[in-house]
Each structure stands twice: as structure tokens, then as C-alpha cells.
C-alpha positions in Angstrom: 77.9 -48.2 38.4 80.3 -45.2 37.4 79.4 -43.7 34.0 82.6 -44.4 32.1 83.5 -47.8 31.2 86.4 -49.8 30.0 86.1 -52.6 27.9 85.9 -53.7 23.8 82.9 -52.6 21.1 81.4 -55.2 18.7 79.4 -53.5 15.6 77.2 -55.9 13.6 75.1 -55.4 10.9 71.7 -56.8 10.7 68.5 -57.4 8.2 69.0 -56.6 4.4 71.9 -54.2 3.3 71.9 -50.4 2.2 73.7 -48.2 -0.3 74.9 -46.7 3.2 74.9 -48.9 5.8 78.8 -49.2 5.6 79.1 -45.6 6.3 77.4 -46.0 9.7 79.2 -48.4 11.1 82.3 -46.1 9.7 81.4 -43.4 11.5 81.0 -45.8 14.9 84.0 -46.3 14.5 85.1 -43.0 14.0 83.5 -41.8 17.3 85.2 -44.5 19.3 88.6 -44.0 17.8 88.1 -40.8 20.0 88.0 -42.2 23.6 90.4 -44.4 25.7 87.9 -46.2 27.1 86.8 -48.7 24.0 89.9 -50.9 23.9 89.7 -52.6 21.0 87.0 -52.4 18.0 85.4 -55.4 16.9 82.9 -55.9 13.3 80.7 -59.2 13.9 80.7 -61.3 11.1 77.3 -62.3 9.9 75.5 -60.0 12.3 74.6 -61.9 15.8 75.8 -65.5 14.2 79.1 -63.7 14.1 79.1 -62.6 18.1 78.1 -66.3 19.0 80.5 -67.7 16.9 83.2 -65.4 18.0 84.1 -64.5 14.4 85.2 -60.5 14.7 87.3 -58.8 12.1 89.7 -56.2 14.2 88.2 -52.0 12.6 90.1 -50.5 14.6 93.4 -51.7 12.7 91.5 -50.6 9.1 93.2 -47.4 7.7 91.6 -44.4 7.3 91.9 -44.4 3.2 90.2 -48.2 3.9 87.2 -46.6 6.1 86.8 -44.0 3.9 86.2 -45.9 0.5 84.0 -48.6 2.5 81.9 -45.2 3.3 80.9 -45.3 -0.2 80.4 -49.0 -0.9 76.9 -49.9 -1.0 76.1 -53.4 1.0 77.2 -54.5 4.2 81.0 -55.5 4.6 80.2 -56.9 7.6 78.2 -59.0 6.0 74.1 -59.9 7.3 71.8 -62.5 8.9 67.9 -62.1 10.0 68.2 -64.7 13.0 66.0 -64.0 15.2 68.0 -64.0 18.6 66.6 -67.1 21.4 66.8 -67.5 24.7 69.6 -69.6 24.4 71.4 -67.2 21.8 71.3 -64.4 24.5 72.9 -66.7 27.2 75.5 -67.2 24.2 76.1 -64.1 23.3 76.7 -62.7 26.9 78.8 -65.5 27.6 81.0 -64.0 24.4 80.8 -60.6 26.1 81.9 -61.7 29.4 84.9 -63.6 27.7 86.3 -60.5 25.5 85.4 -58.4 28.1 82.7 -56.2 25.6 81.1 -53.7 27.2 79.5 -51.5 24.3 77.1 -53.1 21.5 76.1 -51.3 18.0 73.8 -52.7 15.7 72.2 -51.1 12.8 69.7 -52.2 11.4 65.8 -52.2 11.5 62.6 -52.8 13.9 63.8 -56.3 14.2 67.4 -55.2 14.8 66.3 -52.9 17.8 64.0 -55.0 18.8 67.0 -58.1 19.2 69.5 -55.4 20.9 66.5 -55.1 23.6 66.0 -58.1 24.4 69.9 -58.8 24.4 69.9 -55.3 26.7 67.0 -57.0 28.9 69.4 -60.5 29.3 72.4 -58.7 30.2 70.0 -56.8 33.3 69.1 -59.8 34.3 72.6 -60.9 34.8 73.5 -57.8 36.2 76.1 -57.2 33.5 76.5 -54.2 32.6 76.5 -52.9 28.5 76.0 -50.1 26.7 73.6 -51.5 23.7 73.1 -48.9 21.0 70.6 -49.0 18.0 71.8 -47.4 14.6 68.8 -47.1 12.8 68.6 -48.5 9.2 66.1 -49.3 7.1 65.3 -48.5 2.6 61.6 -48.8 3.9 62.0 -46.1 6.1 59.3 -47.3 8.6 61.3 -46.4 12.1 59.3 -44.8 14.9 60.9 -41.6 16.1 63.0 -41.1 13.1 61.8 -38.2 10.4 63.8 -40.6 7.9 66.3 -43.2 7.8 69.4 -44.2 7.1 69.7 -46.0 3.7 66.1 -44.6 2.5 67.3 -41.7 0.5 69.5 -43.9 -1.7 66.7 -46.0 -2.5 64.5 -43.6 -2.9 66.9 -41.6 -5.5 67.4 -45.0 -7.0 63.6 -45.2 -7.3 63.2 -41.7 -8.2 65.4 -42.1 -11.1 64.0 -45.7 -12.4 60.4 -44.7 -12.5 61.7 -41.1 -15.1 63.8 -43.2 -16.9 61.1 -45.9 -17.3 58.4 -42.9 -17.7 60.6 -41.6 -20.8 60.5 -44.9 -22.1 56.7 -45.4 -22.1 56.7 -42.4 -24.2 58.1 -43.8 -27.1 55.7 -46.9 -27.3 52.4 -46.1 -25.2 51.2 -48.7 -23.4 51.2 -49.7 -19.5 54.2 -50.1 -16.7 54.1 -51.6 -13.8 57.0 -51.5 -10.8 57.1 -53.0 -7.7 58.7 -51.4 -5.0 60.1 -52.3 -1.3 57.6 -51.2 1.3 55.8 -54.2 3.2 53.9 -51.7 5.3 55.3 -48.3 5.3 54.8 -46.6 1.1 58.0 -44.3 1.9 59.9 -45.9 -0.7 56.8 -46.5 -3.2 56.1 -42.7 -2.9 59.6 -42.0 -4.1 58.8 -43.0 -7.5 57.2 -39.5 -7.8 60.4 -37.4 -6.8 61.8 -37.2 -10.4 58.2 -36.1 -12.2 58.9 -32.9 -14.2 54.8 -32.3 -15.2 51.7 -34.2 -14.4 52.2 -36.3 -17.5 55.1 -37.8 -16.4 54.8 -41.4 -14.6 54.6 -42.5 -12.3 50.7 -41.9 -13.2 49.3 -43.8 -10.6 51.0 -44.2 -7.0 49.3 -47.4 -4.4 50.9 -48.0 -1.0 50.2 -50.4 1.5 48.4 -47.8 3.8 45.3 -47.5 1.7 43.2 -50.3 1.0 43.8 -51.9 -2.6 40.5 -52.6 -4.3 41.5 -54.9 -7.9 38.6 -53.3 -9.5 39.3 -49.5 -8.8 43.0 -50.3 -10.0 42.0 -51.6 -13.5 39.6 -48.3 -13.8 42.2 -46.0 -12.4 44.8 -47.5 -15.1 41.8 -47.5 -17.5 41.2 -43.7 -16.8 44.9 -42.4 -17.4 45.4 -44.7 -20.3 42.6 -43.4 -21.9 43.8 -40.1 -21.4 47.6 -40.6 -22.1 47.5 -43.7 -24.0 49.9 -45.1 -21.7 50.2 -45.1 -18.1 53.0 -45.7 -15.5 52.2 -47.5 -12.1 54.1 -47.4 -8.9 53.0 -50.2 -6.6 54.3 -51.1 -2.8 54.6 -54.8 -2.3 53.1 -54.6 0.8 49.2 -53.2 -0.7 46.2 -55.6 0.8 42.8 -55.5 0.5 40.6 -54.2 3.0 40.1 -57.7 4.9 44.1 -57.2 5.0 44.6 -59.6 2.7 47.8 -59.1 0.6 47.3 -58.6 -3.0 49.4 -61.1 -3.8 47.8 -63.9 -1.3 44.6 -62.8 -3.5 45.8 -63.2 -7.1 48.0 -66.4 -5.9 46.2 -70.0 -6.8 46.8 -71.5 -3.7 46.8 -67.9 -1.3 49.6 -69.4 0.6 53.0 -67.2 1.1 56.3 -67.8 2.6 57.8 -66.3 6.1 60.9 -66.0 7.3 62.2 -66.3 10.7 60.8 -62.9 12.4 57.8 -64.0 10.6 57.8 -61.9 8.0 56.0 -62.5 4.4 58.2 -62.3 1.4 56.2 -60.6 -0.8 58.8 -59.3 -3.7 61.2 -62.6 -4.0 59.7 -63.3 -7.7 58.2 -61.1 -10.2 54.7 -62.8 -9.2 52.9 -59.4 -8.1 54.1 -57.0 -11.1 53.1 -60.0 -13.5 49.5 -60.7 -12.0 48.7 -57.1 -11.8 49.5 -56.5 -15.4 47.6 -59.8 -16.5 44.4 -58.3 -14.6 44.7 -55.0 -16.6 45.1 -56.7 -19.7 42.3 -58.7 -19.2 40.3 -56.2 -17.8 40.9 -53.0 -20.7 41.1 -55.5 -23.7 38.0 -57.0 -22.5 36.5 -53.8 -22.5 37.5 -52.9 -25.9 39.6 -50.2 -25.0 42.7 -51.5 -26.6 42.7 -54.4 -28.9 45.7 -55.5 -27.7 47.8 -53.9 -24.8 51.4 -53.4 -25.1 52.4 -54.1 -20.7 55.2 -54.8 -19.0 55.5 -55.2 -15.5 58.8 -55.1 -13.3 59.5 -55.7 -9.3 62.9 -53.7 -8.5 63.8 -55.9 -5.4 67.3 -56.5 -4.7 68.7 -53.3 -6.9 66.9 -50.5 -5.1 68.7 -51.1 -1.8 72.7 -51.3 -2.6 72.5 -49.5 -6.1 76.2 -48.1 -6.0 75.0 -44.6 -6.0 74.4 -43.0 -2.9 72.5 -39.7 -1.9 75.0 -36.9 -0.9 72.9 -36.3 2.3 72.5 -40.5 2.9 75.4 -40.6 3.1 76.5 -37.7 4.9 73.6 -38.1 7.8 74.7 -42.1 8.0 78.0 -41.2 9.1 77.2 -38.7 11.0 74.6 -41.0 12.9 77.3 -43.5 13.4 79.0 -40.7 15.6 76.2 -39.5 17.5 76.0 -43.5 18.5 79.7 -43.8 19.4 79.3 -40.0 21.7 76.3 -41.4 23.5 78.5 -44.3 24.6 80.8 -42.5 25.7 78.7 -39.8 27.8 77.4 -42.7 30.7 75.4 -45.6 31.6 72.9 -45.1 29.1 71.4 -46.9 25.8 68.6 -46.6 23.5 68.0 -46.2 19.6 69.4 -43.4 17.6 67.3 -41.5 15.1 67.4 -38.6 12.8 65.4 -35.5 13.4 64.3 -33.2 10.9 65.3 -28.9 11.8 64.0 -27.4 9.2 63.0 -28.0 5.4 64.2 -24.9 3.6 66.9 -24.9 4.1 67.0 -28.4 4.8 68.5 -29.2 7.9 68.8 -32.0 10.3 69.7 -33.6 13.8 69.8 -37.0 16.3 68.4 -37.9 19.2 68.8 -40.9 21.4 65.5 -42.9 22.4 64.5 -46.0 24.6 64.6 -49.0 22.5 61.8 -50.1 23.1 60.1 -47.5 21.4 61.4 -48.8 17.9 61.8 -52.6 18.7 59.2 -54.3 17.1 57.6 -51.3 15.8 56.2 -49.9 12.4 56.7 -46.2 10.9 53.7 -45.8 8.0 53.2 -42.9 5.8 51.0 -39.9 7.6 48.1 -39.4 6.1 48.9 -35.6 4.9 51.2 -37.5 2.7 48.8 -39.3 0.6 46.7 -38.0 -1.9 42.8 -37.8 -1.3 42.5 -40.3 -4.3 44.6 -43.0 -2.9 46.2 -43.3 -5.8 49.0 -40.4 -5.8 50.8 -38.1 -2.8 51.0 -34.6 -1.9 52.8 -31.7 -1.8 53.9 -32.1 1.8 55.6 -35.7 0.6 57.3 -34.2 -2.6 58.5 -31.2 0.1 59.3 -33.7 2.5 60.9 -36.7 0.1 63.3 -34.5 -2.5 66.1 -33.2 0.1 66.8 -36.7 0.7 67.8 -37.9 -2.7 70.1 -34.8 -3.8 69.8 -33.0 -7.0 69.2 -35.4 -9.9 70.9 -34.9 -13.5 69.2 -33.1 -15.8 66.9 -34.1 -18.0 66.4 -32.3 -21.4 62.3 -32.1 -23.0 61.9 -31.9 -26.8 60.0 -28.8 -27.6 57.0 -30.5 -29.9 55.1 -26.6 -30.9 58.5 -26.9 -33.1 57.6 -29.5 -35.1 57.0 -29.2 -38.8 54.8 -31.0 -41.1 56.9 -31.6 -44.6 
């Protein structure tokens, strides 16, 4: 097979959107504009359903002012599906392929999205068709193998970052307790972000609980029971991923029935209603006004879902390292017969610097990323140093925030 090949490129988009998943597929494109070999450049509507329903939209006829504001628009243009691909939808799609000639693949997305782009690669072997199938990673949860971070994470996680001050600031005023819910099924990444915009140890969030550590109902009300004592208020970040230590989700436990909904890679959906954030705070409130320690507790509880993903603000380097990404992916297709996954390496922390790589696919397909251990606190409640160094290049410099000098005040 000789290493350069001529033929079109499809780009899809896969699994839920980003604030910057639009400015990798941008910069895909960008790196193909570059080589005669990709004829034509084609975006899949719909993700996979758009390849097997041949409905392409033609990029490479977009104008550059066009590319360059869609580089900033949060969501996916392309639009999205989670199918699952079968069997019979590989046959399909390489049918497609073989019909338009397509020769080069990009899909970003997550785990599932590599993992569907190898097992397309795997079909196309089998037919002895040759394609060049290359994996842009994406993913607010940040839970890729291989990758030091993700596209589309520090967006979220400056999203995060800033909801939990605001929302810390606003506890101030009344007292009381705050619960928010956060992305993270199994990987706290985007949970642990609530913490990148504390300015002192009173500042919430107070208490920090990702799905890596084993959740325990009754050490949660005495943690909350322990900073509200303290404080008279206290802020809680929770992942909607935490389970118990039988692995039980928290929210199978606290639901009357235990029963939860899948969707087609079999994945629980765990934040689609305000059910976790609501039973939490009713066990709290049960718990500390049973105890006496409040007569009645002022508690709100929140689960950020949709909003933290395609919030129209992006982080500088997101956005920046997305695009650049894009590429990286659209070089490696043009430097032979290869394929694989492409991920973001970290150079360097101060100053903050970073690179990609190319991997096998299958070392991401199907695979989960969690938080390292050095990343969460002893307590299990809280995270470390090494995640605050880690976690605050990726969400840019946040405004300011100005703190009333209260030694000033003056009794009249």
C-alpha cells in the first residue's frame, strides 16, 4: 500500500458537545486544506447516522471568516448522536466510503467515539479497504487514557470553577448549605474543578466527593455537619458518578425503586433530573435538624448538567490546544498508512506548556481515565495541591474578584 493516498475526508462529531469541539474539527480542516491529496472535505451530519445516510455538508467550501467564528461557538455544528455503530452499520458505512471514494475518517469525540472508529477501522481490514481512521479526543469529563487533559475539559472546568465562587459568595450572605452536581460518571476531573476559583480555605466549595472514593451517606451528613458547624454554612461539590462501596450509585440508593435508565452504550444517566442534588440535601436536612444543630436549615441543592459543557465561554488554552489537535490529526494523515487516537501531552507546568502524540486506538476505545490518587485529598472529601497545580493552567486567568476588608468595620 503506498503511504500517500488520494481520496475525500468525512469529520463527524460524536457523544455530547463542548464549548470547543467546533474548533477541532476547524483545525482538521485546516490541516487538510494543506495537502492535495484530500479531495474534497466532508462534515457528517448527525455523527455516524449522517455517514450512513449520506447527509455531508461540503467544509471545505466554508470561508475562512466562517471557520474562524465557528472556532468560538460552543456546541457541535455538526450536530451529534450516541449510536452505538452494528455490524450492519459498519457494512453501511463502508459501502458509503467505497461509493464517495473516502479514504480518511475523523471523529472526535470520547471512549465510545474511539472505541466505534476501531471497530469501523477493524471492518474496513477485513475488507481489505484501506482508511486512514483518526480519533480527536474530546471529552468535559476528561477521562481519556493517554491524554494529560482533554479537549473541551478546561471550558467546563472554568465554567465550574466560576459557578462554585459565584455560588460560594452567595452562601455568604445567607449561611446555610449548597449542593452542586457536576459531570463526572467515573472520572472527578470536572467535580475537582469546583475548587480552582477558592481564594482561602473558607471559600466553597467546602467539601469536594468524586466518584473515585467510596461515598458513605453517613460520613457525608457529619462532614457537612462538621464545616457547617464551623462556618455556619457549607458549600458541596458532588460528581454524579459517587457510589457506595458495593458500587452502588448514590442515586440507585436514595431512589424508591433503585432502578436507573441506560442509553445505548449502556451507560446510566445519572444527572438528567435534579434527583441526586435534591435527595442529598433532603438527607442533610433530615440528618442536622434532627440533631438539633439547626432548627431549620436554609439548603438548596443544584445539578449543573447541560450548562457546564457548551457555556459560551471558552478557555484561552481550550481553545487554543483544540485547534491545534485538530491539526496534529489532519498531519498524521497526511504522513502514511497509519491511524490511531490523538492526545495531548503535558511539557511542562511552569511555564505551562503542552504537545500531541498519536496512539493505537485501541488503547482509548472503551477505556476510562480516573483521577490519580495524588490528586485527592487523604480525607476524601477535598484535593491537593498537585490537582490545583495541575487543574488552573487549563481554565485561564479568571476575573477578579474584590474581598471586603471586615477589621474595617465600625460599630455606631
Amino acid at each position: 500500500m503506498a503511504d500517500t493516498i488520494k481520496g475525500k475526508a468525512v469529520i463527524f462529531t460524536q457523544g455530547g458537545p463542548t464549548a470547543v469541539i467546533n474548533a477541532s474539527w476547524v483545525g482538521v480542516v485546516q490541516g487538510l486544506m494543506l495537502t492535495q491529496d484530500v479531495e474534497e472535505i466532508w462534515g457528517a451530519i448527525n455523527g455516524i447516522d449522517g455517514i450512513m445516510n449520506e447527509v455531508f455538508v461540503d467544509l471545505k467550501a466554508q470561508t475562512a471568516a466562517t471557520l474562524q467564528d465557528i472556532s468560538f461557538t460552543p456546541a457541535s455544528q455538526l450536530r451529534s448522536t450516541r449510536k452505538k455503530p452494528t455490524a450492519e452499520d459498519n457494512q453501511r458505512m463502508l459501502d458509503v466510503f467505497l461509493k464517495h471514494n473516502i479514504r480518511y475518517v475523523f471523529g472526535i469525540g470520547g471512549n465510545d467515539t474511539s472505541e466505534s472508529l476501531d471497530i469501523i477501522n477493524d471492518a474496513a481490514r477485513q475488507r481489505e479497504y484501506e482508511l486512514r481512521v483518526f480519533h480527536v479526543a474530546k471529552t468535559v469529563d476528561n477521562d481519556l487514557m493517554e491524554n494529560d487533559h482533554t479537549p473541551g475539559y478546561g471550558s467546563a472546568a472554568r465554567y465550574v470553577a466560576n459557578a462554585f465562587r459565584g455560588v460560594s459568595l452567595d452562601n455568604q450572605c445567607f449561611g446555610g448549605l449548597y449542593i452542586g452536581v457536576c459531570m463526572g460518571r467515573h472520572a472527578g476531573f470536572l467535580t475537582a474543578a469546583s475548587t480552582l476559583g477558592r481564594l482561602s480555605p473558607e471559600d466553597g466549595p467546602h467539601l469536594v466527593y468524586l466518584p473515585e472514593c467510596p461515598f458513605s451517606l453517613e460520613k457525608f451528613a457529619k462532614d457537612v455537619e462538621a464545616v457547617y458547624t464551623k462556618y455556619n454554612r457549607c458549600v458541596v461539590a458532588v460528581s454524579e458518578g459517587i457510589e457506595d462501596e458495593n458500587h452502588t450509585p448514590i442515586l440507585a440508593v436514595l431512589a424508591k425503586d433503585g432502578k436507573l435508565e441506560c442509553d445505548s452504550h449502556g451507560n446510566v444517566q445519572l444527572s438528567g433530573t435534579g434527583a441526586l442534588a435534591d435527595s442529598l440535601v433532603n438527607y442533610v436536612k433530615e440528618y442536622l435538624e434532627g440533631k438539633g444543630v439547626v432548627k431549620k436549615l436554609r439548603a438548596r441543592g443544584d445539578t449543573f448538567g447541560y450548562i457546564q459543557r457548551s457555556f459560551p465561554e471558552q478557555s484561552p488554552v481550550d481553545r487554543e490546544e483544540s485547534l491545534a489537535l485538530g491539526r496534529f490529526a489532519a498531519s498524521c494523515a497526511q504522513s502514511g498508512n497509519i491511524d490511531g487516537s490523538c492526545a495531548i501531552v503535558r511539557v511542562s507546568d511552569n511555564p505551562y506548556k503542552s504537545d500531541y502524540k498519536l496512539v493505537p486506538l485501541k488503547n482509548v476505545a472503551g477505556k476510562t481515565r480516573r483521577m490519580p490518587p495524588e490528586f485527592i485529598a487523604p480525607s476524601q472529601n477535598d484535593v491537593t495541591e498537585a490537582f490545583m497545580t495541575y487543574g488552573k493552567p487549563l481554565i485561564g486567568e479568571l476575573s477578579p474578584i474584590g474581598i471586603l476588608d471586615m477589621s474595617k468595620k465600625v460599630k455606631i
